[in-house]
ROKEBA-792540 format. One record per residue: x, y, z of N, C-alpha, C, O, CB in turn. Coordinates in steps of 0.02 Angstrom, whole numbers, plus 50000, padded with zeros to 5 digits. Atoms other than C-alpha are relative to their C-alpha. Last residue first. Glycine has a CB too. Layout:
<atoms>
XYZXYZXYZXYZXYZ ...
</atoms>
This chain:
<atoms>
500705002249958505134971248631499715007949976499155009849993500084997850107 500134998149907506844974248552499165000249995498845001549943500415010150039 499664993849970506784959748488500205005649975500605003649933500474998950023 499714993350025505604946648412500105006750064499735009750103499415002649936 499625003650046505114930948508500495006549932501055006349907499334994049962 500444996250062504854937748654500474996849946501074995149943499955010149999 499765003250054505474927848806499635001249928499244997449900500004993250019 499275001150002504404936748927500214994949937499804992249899500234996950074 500035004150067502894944048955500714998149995501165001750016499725004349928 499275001150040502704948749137500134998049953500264992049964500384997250019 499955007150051500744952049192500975002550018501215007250050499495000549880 499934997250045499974962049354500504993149957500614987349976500275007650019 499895006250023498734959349476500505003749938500325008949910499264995049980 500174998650064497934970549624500454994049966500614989150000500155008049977 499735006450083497314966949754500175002949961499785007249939499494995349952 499504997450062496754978349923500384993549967500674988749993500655006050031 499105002250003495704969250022500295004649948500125004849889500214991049971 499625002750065493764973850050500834998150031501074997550087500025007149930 499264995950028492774973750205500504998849938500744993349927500484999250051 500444993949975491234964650251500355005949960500155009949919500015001350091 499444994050018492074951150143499575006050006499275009049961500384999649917 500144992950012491144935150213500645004250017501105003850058499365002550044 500235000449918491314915350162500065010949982500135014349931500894993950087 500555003849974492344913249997499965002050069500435003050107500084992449992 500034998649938493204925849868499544994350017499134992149978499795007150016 500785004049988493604918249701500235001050088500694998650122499864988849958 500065000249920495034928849626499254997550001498774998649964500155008250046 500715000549970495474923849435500205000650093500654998050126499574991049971 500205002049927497154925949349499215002550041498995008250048500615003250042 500204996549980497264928049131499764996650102499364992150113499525002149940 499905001549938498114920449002499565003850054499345008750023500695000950009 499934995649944498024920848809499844999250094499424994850104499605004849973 500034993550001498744913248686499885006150046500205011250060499695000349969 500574992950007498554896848756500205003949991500575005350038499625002650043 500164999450055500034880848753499625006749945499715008649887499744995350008 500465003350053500684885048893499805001249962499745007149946499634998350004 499765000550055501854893848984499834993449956500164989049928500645000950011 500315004650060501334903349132500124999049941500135003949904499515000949988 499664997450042502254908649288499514995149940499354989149940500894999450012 499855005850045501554911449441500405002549932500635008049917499284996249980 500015001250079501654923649559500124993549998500384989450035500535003949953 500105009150009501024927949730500204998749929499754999949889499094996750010 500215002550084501474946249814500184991450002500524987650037500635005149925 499425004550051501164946850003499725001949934499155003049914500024990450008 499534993550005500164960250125500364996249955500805000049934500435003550069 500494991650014498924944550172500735004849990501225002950021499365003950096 499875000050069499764926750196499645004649950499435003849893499904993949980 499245001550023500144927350382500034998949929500584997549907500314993450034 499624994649999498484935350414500634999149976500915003449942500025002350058 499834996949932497734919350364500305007550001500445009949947500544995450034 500565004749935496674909150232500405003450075500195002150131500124987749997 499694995149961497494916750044499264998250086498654998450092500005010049939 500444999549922497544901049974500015005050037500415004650084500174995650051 499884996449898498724900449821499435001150043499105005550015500345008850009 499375000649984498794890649647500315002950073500815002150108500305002749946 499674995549930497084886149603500674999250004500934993949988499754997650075 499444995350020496694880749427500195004950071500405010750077499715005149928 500644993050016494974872549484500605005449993500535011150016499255002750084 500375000450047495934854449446499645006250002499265007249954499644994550001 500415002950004497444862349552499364997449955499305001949913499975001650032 500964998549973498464872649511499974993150004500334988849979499255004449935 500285002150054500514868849554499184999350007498854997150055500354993749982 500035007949990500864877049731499854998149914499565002949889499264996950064 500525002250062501094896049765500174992749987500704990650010500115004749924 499865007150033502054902349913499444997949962498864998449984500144994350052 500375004250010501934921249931500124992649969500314991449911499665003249973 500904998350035503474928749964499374995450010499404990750050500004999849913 499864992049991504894924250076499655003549985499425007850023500445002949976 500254997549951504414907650078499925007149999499405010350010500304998250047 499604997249954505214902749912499565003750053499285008750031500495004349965 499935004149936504184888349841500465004650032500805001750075500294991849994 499594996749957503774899049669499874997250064499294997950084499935007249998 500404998049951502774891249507500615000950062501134997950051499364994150012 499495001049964503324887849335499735003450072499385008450067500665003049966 499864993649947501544882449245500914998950033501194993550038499264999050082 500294993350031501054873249093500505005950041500845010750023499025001150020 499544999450065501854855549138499885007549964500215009149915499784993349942 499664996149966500954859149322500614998549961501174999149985499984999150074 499605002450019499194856049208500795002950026500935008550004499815000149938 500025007649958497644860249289500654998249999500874996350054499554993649966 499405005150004497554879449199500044993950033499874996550087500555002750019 499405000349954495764881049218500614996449973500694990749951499804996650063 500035004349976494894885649048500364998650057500945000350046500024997149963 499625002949968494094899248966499984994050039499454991450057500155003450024 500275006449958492914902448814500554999050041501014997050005499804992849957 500814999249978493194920748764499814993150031499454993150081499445001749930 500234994849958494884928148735499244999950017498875004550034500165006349968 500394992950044495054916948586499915004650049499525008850026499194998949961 499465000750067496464900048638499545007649989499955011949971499954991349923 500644999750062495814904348809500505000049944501075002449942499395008149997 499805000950069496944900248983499425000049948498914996749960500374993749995 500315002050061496454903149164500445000949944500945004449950499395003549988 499674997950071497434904849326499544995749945499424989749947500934997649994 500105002250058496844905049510500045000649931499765005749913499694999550005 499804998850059496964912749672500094994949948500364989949971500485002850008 499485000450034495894910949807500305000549935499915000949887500084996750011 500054998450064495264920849947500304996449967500894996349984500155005349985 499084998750044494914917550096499835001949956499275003949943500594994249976 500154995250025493434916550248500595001349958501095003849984499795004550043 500624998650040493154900050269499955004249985499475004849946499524999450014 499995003650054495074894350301499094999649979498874995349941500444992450020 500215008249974495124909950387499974994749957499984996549898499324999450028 499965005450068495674928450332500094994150026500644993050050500615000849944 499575006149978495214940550458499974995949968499404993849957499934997250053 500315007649952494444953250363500494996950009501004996649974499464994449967 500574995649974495054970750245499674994350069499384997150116499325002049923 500765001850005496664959650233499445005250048499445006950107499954991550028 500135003249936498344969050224499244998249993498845002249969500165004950067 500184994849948498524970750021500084995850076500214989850082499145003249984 500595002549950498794955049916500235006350059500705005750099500074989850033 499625000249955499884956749754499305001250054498725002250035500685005449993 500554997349945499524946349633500245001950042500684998650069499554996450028 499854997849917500954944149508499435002850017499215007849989500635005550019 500444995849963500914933749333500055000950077500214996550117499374997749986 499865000449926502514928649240499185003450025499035008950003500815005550027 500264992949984501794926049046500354998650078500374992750096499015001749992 500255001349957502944914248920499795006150059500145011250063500384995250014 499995007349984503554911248754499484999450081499064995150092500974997250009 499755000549934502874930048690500194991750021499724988050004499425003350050 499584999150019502354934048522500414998150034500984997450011500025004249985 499875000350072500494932448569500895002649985500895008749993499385005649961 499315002650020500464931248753500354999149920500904996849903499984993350029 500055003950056498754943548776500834996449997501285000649994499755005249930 499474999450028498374944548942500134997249944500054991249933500354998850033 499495004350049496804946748976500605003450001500725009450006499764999249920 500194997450057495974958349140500404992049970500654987550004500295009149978 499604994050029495614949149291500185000349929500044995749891500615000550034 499545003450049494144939749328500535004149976500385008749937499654997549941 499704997050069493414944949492500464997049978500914994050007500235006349998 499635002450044492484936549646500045004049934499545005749904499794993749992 500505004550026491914949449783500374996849954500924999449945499375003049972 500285005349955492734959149917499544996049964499054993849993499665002650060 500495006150034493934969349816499694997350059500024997250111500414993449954 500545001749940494664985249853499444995449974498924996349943499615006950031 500734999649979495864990149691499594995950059499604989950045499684998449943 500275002849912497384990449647499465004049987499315009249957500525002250089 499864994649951497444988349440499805000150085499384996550111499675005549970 500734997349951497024972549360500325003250033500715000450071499494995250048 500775004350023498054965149198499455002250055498845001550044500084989950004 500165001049975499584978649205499284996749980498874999049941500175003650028 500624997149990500844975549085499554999050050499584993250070499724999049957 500495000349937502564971649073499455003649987499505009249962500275002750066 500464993250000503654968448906499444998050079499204992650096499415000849901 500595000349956505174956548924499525006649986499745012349980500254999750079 500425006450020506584952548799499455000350049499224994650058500434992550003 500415000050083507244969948750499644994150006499234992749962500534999449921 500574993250013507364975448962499834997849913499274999449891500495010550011 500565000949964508464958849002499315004849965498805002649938500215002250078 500454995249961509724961948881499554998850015499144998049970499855004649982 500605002049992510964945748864499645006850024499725008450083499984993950046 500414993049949512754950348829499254997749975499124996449916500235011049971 500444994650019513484935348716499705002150076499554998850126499394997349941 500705001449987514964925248813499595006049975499725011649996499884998750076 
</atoms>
């Protein structure tokens, strides 16, 4: 059986550094150019606020063929997405490219990934805070490139 190196077929980068958020932000691009497919990880601080189903946050994934007109991912032929409890549970988006709910204490201090592998070049996760963020959260966001098409990475 060929030896498979993990480390030549993945490059990581960070798309939004931690940071104290209490308002909606687009996180940085990811560019997938060479790449089959992006893993993205939010990771979700202890909540600055009691996190309610009016006061949340949610997460969400865009796609741009140019790094300038985006679109919600919708499509759960695009995305590989994570049902293990243990972390953040994420769901196939929705039509407003949602993939997690952050609405309680019990889903604050978690990382959330998706996995994206569609058609778009480039990728990029959206936070849309709703109701009030007296207090920030610690967030931050970062990429996984994977399955590169030329090795070593």
């Amino acid at each position: 059986m060929p030896s498979f190196d993990v480390l030549s077929n993945v490059k990581v980068v960070a798309s939004h550094g931690a940071e104290a958020l209490s308002a909606d932000q687009n996180g940085d691009t990811v560019d997938g150019q060479g790449f089959e497919s992006v893993l993205h990880i939010v990771e979700i601080g202890a909540g600055g606020i009691t996190f309610t189903t009016s006061n949340k946050v949610a997460l969400e994934l865009e796609e741009s063929d140019d790094d300038s007109a985006w679109t919600d991912v919708t499509s759960a032929n695009d995305v590989n997405v994570n049902t293990n409890s243990s972390v953040g549970v994420v769901t196939a988006p929705d039509s407003s490219g949602m993939f997690a709910e952050i609405t309680s204490a019990a889903m604050d201090d978690m990382s959330y990934a998706i996995g994206y592998r569609g058609a778009k070049r480039y990728s990029r996760v959206v936070l849309n805070f709703s109701g009030t963020h007296g207090t920030a959260t610690p967030i931050s966001a970062s990429a996984i490139l994977s399955r590169a098409a030329h090795r070593p990475v």
